[in-house]
N, C-alpha and C positions, 0 to 999 in steps of 0.2 A: 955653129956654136951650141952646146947644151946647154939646154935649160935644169936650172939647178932648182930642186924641187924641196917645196917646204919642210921643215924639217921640227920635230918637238925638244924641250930642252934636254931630251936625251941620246937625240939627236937622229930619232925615228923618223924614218918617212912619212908622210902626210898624206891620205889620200885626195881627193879630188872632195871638198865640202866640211874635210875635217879642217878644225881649228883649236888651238892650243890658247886658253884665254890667260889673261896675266896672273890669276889669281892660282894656276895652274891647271886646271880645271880642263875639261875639252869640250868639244862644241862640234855637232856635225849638222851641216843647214844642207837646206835641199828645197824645191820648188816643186807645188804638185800642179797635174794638168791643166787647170787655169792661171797657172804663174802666182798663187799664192805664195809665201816664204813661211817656211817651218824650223824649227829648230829642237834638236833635243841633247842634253848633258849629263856629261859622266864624270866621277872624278879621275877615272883611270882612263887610259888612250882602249886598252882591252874591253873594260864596261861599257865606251862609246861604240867598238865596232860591235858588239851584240846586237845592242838598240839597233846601230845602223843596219844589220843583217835583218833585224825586223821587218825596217820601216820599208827597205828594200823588197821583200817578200809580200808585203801588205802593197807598195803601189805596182807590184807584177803582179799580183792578184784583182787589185781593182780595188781596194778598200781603202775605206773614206781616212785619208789619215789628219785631215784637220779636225775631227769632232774627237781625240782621244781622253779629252778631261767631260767627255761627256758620262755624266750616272745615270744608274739605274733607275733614282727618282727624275732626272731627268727626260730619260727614254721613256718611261712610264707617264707623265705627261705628256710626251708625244703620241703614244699609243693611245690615248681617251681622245685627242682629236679627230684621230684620225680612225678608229676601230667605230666602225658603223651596224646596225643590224640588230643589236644585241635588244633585248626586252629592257625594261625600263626597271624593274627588280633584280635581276642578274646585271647590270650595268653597275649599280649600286651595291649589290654585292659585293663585284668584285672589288669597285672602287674603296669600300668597308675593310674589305679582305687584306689590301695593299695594304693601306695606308694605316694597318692595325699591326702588323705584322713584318713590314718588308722596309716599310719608307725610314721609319727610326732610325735602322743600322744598317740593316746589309743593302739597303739603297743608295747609300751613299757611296757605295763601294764605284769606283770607274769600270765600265764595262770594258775595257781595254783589258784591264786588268783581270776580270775575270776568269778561272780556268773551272773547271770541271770537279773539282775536289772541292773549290769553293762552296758549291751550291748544295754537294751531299753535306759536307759539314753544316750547313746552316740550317738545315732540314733535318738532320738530326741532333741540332743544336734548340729546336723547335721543340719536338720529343723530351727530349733527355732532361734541358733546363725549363723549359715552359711547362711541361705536362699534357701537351697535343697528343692526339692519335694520329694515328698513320689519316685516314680517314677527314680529319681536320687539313692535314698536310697536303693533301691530296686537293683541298681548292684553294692553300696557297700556290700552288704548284700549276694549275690551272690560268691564274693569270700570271704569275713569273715567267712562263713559259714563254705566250704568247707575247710578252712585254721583250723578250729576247730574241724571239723570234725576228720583229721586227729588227731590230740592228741587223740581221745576217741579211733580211731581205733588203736595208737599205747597202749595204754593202762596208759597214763600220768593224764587224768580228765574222770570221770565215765560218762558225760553227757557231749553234746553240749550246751553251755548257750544261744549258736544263734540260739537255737530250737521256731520256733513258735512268735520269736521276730518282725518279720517284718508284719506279722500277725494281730498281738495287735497293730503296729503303722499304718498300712491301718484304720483300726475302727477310731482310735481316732484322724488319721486325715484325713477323708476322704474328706473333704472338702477343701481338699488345693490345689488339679488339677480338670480340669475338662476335659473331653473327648474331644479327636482330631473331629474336626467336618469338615466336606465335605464342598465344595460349592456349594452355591442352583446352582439349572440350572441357574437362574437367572443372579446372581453372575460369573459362570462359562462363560456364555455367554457374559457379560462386559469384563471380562479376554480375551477372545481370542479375541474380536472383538477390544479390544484396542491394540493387539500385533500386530493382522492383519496391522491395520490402522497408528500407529506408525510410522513416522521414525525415532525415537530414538532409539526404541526398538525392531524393526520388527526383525533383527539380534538372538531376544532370542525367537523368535517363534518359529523355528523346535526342541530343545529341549525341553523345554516346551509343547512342542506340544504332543511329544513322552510319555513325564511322563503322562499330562492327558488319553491319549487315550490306554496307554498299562499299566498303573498300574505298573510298572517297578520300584524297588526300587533306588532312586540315582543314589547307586556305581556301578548298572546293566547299567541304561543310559552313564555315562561316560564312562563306562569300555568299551560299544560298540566300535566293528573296523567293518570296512566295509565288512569285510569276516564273520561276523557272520550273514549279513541281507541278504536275497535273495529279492530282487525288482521282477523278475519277480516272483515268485510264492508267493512273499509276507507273508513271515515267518521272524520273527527274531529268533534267535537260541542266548537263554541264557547261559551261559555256565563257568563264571568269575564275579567278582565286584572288582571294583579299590576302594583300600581304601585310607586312610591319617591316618597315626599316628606317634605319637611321640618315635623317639629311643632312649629317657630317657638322663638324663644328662650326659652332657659330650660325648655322640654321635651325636654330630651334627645336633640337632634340629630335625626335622619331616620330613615325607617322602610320597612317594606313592608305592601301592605295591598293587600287582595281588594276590586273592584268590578266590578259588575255591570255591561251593558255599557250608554252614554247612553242607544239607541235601541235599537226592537225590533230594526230591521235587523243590529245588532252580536249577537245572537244568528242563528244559523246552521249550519249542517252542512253540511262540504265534503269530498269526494268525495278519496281519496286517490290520486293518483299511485302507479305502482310504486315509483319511486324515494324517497318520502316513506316509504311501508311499512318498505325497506330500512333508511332511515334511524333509526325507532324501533327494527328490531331491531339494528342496529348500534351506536347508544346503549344500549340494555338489556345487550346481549353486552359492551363497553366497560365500564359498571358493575360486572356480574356479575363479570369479571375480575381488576378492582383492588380489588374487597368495599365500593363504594360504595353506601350508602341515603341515601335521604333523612332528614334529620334535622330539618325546618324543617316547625313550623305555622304559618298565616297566616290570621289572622281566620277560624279552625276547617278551613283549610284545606291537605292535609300532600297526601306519595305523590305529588311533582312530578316532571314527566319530566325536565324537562334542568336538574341540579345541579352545584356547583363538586365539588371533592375533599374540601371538608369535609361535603358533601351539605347546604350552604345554596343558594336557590334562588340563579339568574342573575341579574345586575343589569345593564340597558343600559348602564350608562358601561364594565363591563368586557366586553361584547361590540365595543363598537364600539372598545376599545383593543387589542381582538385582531386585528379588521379593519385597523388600522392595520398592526401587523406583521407580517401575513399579506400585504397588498397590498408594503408595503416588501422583505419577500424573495423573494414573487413576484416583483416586478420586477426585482429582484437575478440571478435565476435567469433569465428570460426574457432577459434583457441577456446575461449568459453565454454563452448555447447561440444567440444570434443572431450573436455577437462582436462587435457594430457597425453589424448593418441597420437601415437607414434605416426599413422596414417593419416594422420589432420590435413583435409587442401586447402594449401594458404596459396596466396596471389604473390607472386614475383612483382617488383618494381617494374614500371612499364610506363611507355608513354604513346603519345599520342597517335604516332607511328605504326606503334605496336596492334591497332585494333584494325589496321590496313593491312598489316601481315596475317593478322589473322582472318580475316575473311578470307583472303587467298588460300590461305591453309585449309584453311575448310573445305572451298571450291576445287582443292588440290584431292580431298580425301574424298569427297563427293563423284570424283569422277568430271568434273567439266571441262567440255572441252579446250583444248589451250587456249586457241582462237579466239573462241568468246572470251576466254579470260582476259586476252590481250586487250579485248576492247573493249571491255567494263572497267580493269584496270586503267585505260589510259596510257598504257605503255606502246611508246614510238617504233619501239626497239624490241622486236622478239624475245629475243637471246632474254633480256631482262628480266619475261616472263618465264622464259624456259630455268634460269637457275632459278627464280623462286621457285619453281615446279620443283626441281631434282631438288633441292633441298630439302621440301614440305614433304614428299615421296619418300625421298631417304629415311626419314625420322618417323613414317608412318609407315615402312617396311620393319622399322628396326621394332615398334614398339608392337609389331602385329607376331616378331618373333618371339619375344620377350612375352606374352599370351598364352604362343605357342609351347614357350616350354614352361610356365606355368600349367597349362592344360595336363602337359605330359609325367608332371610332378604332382599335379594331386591323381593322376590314374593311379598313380606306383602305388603312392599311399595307402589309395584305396584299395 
């Protein structure tokens, strides 16, 4: 006797799970390898078997089809349980990073859902309507990544859709940053001689001083305590950076905090400059005068060399707002004493960063060797040191050309 096989009100055959519900609707159920019961709906018999071609794909694949209303802020709190190793500052980061940027809206999104178009659009939805740079994009994309990563590795999406995406948005905006650039000698040389000569500002010459001359990242300079420099043998001994960040809502705003450095290489000992020497006793004598100490401990750590007037340590957003009004009256003054030339050297806006590229640049035209560069910089990673090289090179090939045919122009003349 045959068995007579279910059939839809249009009197379609039924496969084996499909179901035709009263309100018309379809229904195809199915059981994954521990006998769970699933279900998913269409309004057409055609849009259930798509689904069902998925779902069938996903459990011949091995992927987890009961987590599919899982999101992306979902998996992303999975990923902070379980993502281990990370520094206690870059943890924070990134956690900053997400939850600034990703969790709002496109965290919401279902990772089921997600394809590959999605994430370029959002990243250039980042650009276009936020005002990010590639460069900002580039550490949201950092933990996106790794947040999606994980689904593939738990077995929930076959593919990373943040594969190659940051990649494709470098090309098509390359043109939206341009490279950190040194200050000419020139330049460099208006900076120190206006800090010298200042007394507004003579005060920000010993650290200022320190960043030109040792290439010291920021939170390496603040983090400085007197126990870490030896004056007589004139070594500094890296060893910490003082950071700033934020302990997220509802913890009481932002903070400073001692870490240790990512890599061995950010551990180091650099060799002092006379004019860096000067500079600590200049700072210490400045102190000494106005009866400032330090007053501030930081995760057990106190006795910091470069302090405000209340003797709390330095924080980069108010270094670099000094920079701003030191270059602003520099130029002020430069303007002045030139009256009107056309060859006036004014100071480019610049920051903190900026007097770390320039030591390298210097050390680039000087002739030092990479090597040592690598490990006065701090740098983990070669290559790192090698494009500052070829960058600082290029620009001191190009402007030794630019000499050359100035030289060859006033022969003629002559």
């Amino acid at each position: 006797m045959a068995i007579e096989r279910r059939k839809d009100s249009k009197r379609r055959v039924l496969r084996d799970g499909e179901y035709q519900r009263a309100n018309g609707t379809f229904e195809y159920r199915w059981r994954d390898k521990l006998g769970r019961p699933h279900s998913v709906y269409a309004k057409t018999l055609e849009q259930l078997r798509e689904k069902e071609a998925n779902v069938q794909v996903d459990v011949l694949s091995g992927l987890s089809v009961n987590e599919r209303d899982l999101t992306i802020n979902d998996l992303f709190d999975k990923w902070k349980q379980l993502k281990k190793g990370l520094k206690g500052n870059t943890a924070r980061n990134y956690h900053y990073t997400y939850d600034k940027f990703v969790s709002r809206d496109f965290g919401k999104m279902r990772v089921n859902d997600l394809k590959r178009s999605d994430v370029r659009a959002f990243y250039i939805g980042l650009i276009e309507r936020r005002g990010m740079k590639t460069a900002s994009v580039e550490c949201v994309h950092t933990v996106l990544h790794q947040v999606l990563e994980l689904a593939v590795t738990d077995d929930i999406i076959r593919y990373n859709p943040a594969d190659n995406a940051l990649t494709e948005l470098k090309r098509t905006h390359c043109g939206d940053s341009e490279k950190r650039k040194a200050l000419t000698v020139e330049e460099q040389k208006l900076f120190e001689d206006y800090l010298q000569n200042s007394a507004r500002y003579r005060h920000w010459a010993p650290i200022f001083t320190v960043m030109l001359w040792t290439g010291m990242r920021v939170g390496e300079v603040t983090g400085l305590r007197w126990c870490d420099i030896n004056l007589d043998e004139g070594i500094i001994s890296v060893n910490h950076t003082l950071v700033y960040f934020s302990k997220g809502k509802g913890n009481g705003g932002s903070t400073f905090a001692v870490n240790t450095p990512k890599t061995k290489a950010g551990e180091r000992i650099i060799p002092m400059l006379p004019k860096v020497r000067e500079a600590f006793l200049l700072e210490r004598q400045f102190q000494e005068e106005l009866g400032i100490e330090c007053q501030t401990v930081v995760d057990g750590y106190s006795d910091f060399i470069f302090v405000n007037r209340f003797g709390s340590v330095q924080h980069f957003g108010t270094l670099n707002k000094a920079l701003n009004r030191i270059v602003r009256d520099c130029n002020q003054s430069a303007l002045a004493r030139g009256k009107g030339k056309t060859n006036t050297v004014l100071l480019p806006k610049f920051s903190n960063h900026t007097l770390r590229h320039t030591f390298t640049t210097r050390m680039c035209e000087a002739g030092v060797n990479i090597k040592a560069m690598q490990e006065i910089l701090g740098h983990a990673d070669s290559q790192t040191t090698l494009d500052v090289y070829t960058d600082a090179t290029k620009e001191l090939k190009q402007r030794e050309m630019i000499r050359l045919e100035e030289y060859f122009q006033d022969t003629d003349e002559a």
